[in-house]
N, C-alpha and C positions, 0 to 999 in steps of 0.2 A: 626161603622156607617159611609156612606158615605157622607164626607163634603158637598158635594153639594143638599143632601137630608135631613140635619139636618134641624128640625122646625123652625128654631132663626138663622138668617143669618145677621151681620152690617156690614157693610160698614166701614173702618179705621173712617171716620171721625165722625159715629154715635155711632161707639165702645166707643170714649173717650168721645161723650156727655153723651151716657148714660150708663156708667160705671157701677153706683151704680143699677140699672137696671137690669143688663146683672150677674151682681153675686147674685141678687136676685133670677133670673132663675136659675142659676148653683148651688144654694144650695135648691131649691128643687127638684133638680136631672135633669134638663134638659140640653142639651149642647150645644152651641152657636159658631158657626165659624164667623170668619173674616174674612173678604175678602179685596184685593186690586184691581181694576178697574176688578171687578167682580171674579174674579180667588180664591179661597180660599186660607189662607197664613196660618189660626192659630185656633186652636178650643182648647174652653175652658170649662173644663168640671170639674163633681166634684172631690175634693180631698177626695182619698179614702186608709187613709195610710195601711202601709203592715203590718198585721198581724204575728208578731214572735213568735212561738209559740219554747221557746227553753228553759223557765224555768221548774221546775220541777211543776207537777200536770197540763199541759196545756195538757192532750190527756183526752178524756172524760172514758176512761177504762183503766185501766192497760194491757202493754203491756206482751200477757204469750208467752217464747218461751219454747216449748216440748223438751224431747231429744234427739229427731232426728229430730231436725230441720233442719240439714245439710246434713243427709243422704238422696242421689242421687240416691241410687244403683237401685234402680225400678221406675227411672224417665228415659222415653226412651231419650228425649230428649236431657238430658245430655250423653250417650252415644254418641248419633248422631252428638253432636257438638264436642263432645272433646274425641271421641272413647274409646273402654275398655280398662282398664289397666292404664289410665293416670293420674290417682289421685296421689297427692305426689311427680309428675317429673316437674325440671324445666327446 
């Protein structure tokens, strides 16, 4: 979103009056810039932490791999990158 088109624009010195306010907006999802003699400095917006998805049972299916997963040999495109014959050289 462009700072200058955000709904909820304060000013430095209305940001600190109305603080409790401004994070009343940002936690029902809307996001708020800051400005200093009109210029946007700071937008505040909601926390929305990152998702780790690295223990075990966090993918919704189990992953299957076949066995020929690796097998290229009728993939043109690996030929075209990495021409015939190059498998195994380094």
């Amino acid at each position: 979103m462009d700072p200058k088109h955000a709904q909820r624009q304060y000013n430095v010195h209305d940001a600190k009056t109305n603080f409790s306010r401004i994070l009343q907006l940002v936690e029902t999802g809307e996001e708020v810039v800051i400005s200093r003699a009109g210029e946007p400095v700071a937008k505040v917006v909601p926390f929305r932490p990152v998702v780790r998805r690295t223990s075990r049972g966090s993918l919704k299916e189990p992953v299957v791999f076949h066995d020929d997963f690796d097998d290229l040999s009728d993939d043109p495109g690996f030929a075209e990158a990495f021409g015939p014959g190059q498998e195994g050289t380094a």
